[in-house]
C-alpha positions as CSV (number, residue, x, y, z in Angstrom):
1,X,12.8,21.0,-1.3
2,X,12.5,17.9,-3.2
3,X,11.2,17.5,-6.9
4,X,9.1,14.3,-6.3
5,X,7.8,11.9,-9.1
6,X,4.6,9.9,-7.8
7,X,3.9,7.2,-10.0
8,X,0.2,6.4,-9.8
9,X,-0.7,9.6,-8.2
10,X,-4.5,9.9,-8.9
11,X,-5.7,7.0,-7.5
12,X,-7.2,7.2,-3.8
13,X,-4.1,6.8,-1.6
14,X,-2.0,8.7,-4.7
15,X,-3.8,11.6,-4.5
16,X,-3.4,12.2,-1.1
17,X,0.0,12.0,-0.7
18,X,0.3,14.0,-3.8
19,X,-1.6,16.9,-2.0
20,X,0.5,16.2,1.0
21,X,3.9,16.5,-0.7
22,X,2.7,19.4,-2.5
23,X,1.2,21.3,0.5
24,X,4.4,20.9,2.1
25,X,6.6,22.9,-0.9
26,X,7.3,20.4,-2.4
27,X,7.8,20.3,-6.6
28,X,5.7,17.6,-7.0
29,X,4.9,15.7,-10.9
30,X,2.3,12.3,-11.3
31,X,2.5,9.9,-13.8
32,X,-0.8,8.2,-14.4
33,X,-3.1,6.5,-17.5
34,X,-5.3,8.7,-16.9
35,X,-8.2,6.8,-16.0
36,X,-8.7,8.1,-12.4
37,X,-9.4,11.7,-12.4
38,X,-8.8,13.3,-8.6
39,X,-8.5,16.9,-8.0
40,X,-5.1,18.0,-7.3
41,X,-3.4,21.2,-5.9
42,X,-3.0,23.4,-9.2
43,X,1.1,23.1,-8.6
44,X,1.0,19.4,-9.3
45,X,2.3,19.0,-12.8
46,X,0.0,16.0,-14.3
47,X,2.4,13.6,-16.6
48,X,-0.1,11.5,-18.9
49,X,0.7,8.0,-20.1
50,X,-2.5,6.6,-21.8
51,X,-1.0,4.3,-23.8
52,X,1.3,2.6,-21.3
53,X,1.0,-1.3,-20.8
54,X,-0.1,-2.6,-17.7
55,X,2.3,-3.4,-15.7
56,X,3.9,-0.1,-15.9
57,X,6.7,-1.1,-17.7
58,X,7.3,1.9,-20.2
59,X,7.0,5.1,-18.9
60,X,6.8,8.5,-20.8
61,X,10.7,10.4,-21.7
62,X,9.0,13.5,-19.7
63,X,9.0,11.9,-16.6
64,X,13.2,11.5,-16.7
65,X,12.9,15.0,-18.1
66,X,11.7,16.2,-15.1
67,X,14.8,15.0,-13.3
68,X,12.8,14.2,-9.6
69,X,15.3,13.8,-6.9
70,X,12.8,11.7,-5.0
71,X,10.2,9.1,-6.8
72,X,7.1,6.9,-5.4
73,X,5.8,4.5,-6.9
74,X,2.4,3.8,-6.0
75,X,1.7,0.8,-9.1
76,X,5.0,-1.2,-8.6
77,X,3.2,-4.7,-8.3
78,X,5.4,-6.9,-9.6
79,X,9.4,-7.4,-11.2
80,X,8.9,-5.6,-14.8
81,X,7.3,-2.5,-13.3
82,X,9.7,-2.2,-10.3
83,X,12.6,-3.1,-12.9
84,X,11.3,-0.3,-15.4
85,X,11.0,2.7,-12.6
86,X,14.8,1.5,-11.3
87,X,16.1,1.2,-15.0
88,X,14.6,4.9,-15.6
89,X,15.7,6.5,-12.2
90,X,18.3,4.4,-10.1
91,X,20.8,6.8,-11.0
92,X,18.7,9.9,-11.5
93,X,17.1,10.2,-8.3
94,X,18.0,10.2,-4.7
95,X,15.5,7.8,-3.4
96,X,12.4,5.6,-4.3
97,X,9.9,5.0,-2.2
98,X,8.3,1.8,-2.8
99,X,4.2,0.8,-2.0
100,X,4.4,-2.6,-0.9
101,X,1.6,-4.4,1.0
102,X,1.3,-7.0,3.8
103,X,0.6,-9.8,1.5
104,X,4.4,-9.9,1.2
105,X,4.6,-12.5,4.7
106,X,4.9,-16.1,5.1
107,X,1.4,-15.9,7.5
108,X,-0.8,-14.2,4.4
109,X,0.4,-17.6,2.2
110,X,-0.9,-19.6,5.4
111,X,-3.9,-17.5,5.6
112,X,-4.7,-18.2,2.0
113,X,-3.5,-22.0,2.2
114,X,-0.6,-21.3,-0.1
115,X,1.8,-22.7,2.1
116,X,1.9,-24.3,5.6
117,X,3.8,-23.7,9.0
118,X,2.7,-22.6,12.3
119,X,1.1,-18.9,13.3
120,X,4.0,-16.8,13.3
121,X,4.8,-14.3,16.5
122,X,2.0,-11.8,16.9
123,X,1.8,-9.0,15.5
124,X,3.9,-9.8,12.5
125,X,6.8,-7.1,12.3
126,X,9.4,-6.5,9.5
127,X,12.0,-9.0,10.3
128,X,8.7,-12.0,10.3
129,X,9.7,-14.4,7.5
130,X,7.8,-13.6,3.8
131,X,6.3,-16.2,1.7
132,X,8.1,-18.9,0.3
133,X,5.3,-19.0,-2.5
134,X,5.1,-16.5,-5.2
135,X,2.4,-15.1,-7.1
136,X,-0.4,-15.6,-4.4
137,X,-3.3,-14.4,-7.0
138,X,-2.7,-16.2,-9.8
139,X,-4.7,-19.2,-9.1
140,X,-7.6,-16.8,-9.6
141,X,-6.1,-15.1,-12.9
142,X,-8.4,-15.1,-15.9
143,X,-5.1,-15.0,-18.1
144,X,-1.4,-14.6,-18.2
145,X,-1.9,-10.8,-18.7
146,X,-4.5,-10.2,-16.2
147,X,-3.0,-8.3,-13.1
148,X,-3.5,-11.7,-10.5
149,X,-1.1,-13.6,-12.6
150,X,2.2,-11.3,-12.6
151,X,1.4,-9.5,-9.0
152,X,4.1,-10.0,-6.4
153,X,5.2,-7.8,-3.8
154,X,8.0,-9.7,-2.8
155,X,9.7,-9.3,-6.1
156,X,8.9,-5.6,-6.4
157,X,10.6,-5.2,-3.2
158,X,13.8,-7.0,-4.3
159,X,14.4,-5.0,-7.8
160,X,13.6,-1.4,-5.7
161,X,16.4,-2.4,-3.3
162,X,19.1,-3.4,-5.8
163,X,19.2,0.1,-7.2
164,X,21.5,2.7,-6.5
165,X,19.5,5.0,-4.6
166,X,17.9,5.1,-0.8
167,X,14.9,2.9,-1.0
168,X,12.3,2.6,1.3
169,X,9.8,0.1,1.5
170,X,5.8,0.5,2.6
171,X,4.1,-2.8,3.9
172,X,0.7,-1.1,3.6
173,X,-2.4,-2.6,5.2
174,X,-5.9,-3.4,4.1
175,X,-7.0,0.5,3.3
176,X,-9.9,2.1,3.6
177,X,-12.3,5.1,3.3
178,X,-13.3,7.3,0.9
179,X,-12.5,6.0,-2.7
180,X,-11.3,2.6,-1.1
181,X,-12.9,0.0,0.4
182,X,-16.1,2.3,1.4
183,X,-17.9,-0.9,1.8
184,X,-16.0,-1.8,4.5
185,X,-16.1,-5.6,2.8
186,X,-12.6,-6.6,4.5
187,X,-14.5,-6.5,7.7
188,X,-17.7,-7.2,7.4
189,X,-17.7,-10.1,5.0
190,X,-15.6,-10.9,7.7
191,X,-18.2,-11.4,10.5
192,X,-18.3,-15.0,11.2
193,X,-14.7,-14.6,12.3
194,X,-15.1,-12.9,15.5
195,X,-11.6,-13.6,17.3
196,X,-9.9,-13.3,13.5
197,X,-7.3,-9.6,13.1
198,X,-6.2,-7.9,9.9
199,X,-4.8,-4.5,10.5
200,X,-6.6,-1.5,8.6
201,X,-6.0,1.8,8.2
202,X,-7.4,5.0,6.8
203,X,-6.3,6.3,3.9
204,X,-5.1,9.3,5.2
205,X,-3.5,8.0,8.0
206,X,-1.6,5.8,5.1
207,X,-1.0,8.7,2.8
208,X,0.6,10.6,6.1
209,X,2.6,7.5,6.6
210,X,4.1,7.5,2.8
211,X,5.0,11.2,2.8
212,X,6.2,11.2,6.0
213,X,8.7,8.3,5.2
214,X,9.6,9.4,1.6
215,X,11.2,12.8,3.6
216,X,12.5,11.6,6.9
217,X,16.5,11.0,6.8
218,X,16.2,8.1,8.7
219,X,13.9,6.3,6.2
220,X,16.8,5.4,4.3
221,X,16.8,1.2,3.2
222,X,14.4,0.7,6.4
223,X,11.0,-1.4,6.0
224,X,8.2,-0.3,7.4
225,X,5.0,-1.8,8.3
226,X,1.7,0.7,8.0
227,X,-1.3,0.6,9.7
228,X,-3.1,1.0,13.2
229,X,-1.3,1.0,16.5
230,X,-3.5,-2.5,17.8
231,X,-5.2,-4.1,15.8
232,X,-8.6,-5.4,17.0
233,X,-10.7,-8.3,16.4
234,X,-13.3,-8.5,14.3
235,X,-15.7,-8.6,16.4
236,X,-14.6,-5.9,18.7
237,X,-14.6,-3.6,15.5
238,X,-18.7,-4.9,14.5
239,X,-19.6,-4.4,18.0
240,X,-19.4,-0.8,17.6
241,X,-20.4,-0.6,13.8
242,X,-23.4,-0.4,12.3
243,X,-24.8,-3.9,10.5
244,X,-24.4,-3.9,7.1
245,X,-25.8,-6.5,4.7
246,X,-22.4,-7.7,2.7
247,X,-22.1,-10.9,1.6
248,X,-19.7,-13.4,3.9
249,X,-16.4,-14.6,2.7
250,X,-16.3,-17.8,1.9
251,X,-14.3,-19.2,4.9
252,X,-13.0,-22.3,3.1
253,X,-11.1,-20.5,1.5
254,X,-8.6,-19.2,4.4
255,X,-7.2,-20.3,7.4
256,X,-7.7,-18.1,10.2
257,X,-5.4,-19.5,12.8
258,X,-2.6,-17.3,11.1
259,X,-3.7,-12.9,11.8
260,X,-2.8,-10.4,9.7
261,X,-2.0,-8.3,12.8
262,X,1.1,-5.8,11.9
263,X,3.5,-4.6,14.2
264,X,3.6,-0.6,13.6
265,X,5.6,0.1,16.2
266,X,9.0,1.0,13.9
267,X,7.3,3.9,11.9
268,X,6.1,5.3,15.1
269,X,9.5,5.0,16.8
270,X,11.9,6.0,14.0
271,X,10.1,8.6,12.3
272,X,7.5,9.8,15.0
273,X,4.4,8.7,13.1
274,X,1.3,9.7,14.4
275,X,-2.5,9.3,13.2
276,X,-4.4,12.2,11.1
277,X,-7.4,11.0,12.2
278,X,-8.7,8.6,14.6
279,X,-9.0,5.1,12.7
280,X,-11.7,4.1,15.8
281,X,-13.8,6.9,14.7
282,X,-13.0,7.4,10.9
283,X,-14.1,3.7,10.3
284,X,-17.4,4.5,12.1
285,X,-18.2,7.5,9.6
286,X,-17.1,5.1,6.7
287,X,-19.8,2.4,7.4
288,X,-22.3,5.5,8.3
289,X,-22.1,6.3,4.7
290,X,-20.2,9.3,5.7
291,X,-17.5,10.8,3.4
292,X,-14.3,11.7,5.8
C-alpha cells in the first residue's frame, strides 16, 4: 500500500480521487488552504496550510513528515509551485503524479490566436507539438500576482520531469459535473460552433483516470491525455441536451479551425482505462440540473 500526498485534495476533482485512493487501502494525507471544505473518508488525514502563497510554493514541514511514497499534485500550475513540491519530495517519494491540462498544445495557442500554423493531426495525441508561446492567460491578468499571469502547464511539466522520481503527467480535459462546470458553459456558450470539438469529461471519469495512473507500473515517465473516447461536435452534443440560456462566447476571440479533440487512446491501451460512468448520459443529468 502506498502512503499518498494529494496536494489540492478538496477541490472537486481532489476529492474524488482522494476518496478513491483511500477506498482502495491506501494511507492517503491532503494538503489544502482550506478554503474548499469536501467530505472525505474519515482515514484521510487533512494537512492545513492557510497561510500558504498562491502559487503553492511553501508547503507545511508536516507534509515531508508524513514521508508519502507517492504524491499528486492537483495545484501545480506553473514553475515555482512544480519547483516547490520537487524540491520537497524528489528524493522522498517514489513518484509524482502531475495535473496538467490540454492547454499545454501548439493547437490551443492557435485556438486562442497566440500563435499561428496549420490544424494539427486530429485528435491531438501526446507526441502533437505544445505551444511555442507561454503564459496563454496573461493577456487577461489583472496583475503580476493574479493566477492568469504565472499559469503554465508546459513549465510545470518540465520541473515535475527533472526530478528524481517516476513522474507521470495528466493532460486533463475540459471537466465537468458536479462542483465543476455544472453550467455546462464550455458547451453551451459554445453553440454557434456547431462542427467545432473540445473533449470533456466527467469528473469522475477524470478522478478514475488520476488514481488509476498514479498506481499502475506502467505509468512510469508516460503522458497521458484524459478525457472521452470520441469526442463529438458541438452540435451533436446540444442536439440531445436540453436548451439552456448561457451567454455565447465571444467568437472573435478564437479560431476554430484548430479542435481541441484529444487522443485517449494511450490510457485506455496501457493501463486499461475504462469510464465510471457514461459521459453521453452523465452530461445529460448535468444540464438536467441533476447532481450525479
Amino acid at each position: 500500500m502506498e502512503r499518498v500526498l494529494v496536494i489540492g485534495g478538496t477541490g472537486a476533482i481532489g476529492s474524488c480521487v482522494v476518496r478513491r485512493l483511500a477506498e482502495g487501502g491506501h494511507a492517503v494525507a491532503t494538503v489544502s488552504r482550506g478554503i474548499t471544505q469536501r467530505e472525505l473518508p474519515r482515514s484521510v488525514v487533512r494537512l492545513l496550510a492557510p497561510d500558504a502563497p498562491l502559487p503553492f510554493t511553501r508547503l507545511p514541514a508536516e507534509t515531508t513528515e508524513w514521508r508519502p511514497t507517492l504524491v499528486v499534485h492537483m495545484l501545480a500550475m506553473g514553475e515555482p509551485d512544480a519547483r516547490a513540491c520537487a524540491e520537497a519530495f524528489g528524493e522522498l517519494a517514489r513518484r509524482c503524479v502531475l495535473i496538467s491540462s490540454g492547454d499545454v498544445y501548439a493547437a490551443y495557442g492557435r485556438f486562442l490566436r497566440l500563435e499561428s500554423g496549420p490544424p494539427d493531426a486530429d485528435p491531438l495525441s501526446e507526441t502533437t507539438a505544445t505551444r511555442s508561446v507561454l503564459f496563454p492567460y496573461r493577456r487577461s491578468a489583472a496583475s503580476s500576482s493574479a493566477l492568469e499571469h504565472w499559469y503554465e502547464k508546459l513549465l510545470a511539466e518540465r520541473e515535475i520531469a527533472a526530478a528524481p522520481w517516476e513522474w507521470v503527467i495528466l493532460r486533463l480535459p475540459k471537466v465537468y459535473g458536479p462542483g465543476i462546470n455544472a453550467e455546462l458553459r464550455t458547451v453551451y456558450g459554445f453553440r454557434g460552433q456547431p462542427e467545432w470539438r473540445w473533449t470533456h469529461g466527467h469528473v469522475d471519469n477524470v478522478a478514475q483516470a488520476i488514481a488509476l495512473a498514479a498506481l499502475h507500473p506502467a505509468a512510469a515517465r508516460r503522458v497521458y491525455n484524459v478525457g472521452e473516447r470520441t469526442t463529438p461536435t458541438m452540435g451533436e452534443r446540444l442536439a440531445v441536451l436540453p436548451p439552456r440560456d448561457v451567454a455565447l462566447e465571444d467568437a472573435a476571440r478564437y479560431d476554430f479551425g484548430h479542435h481541441l479533440a484529444y487522443d485517449t487512446r494511450r490510457v485506455r491501451e496501457e493501463l486499461g482505462f475504462e469510464e465510471a460512468v457514461d459521459e453521453d448520459e452523465a452530461m445529460l443529468r448535468i444540464a438536467l440540473g441533476e447532481k450525479g
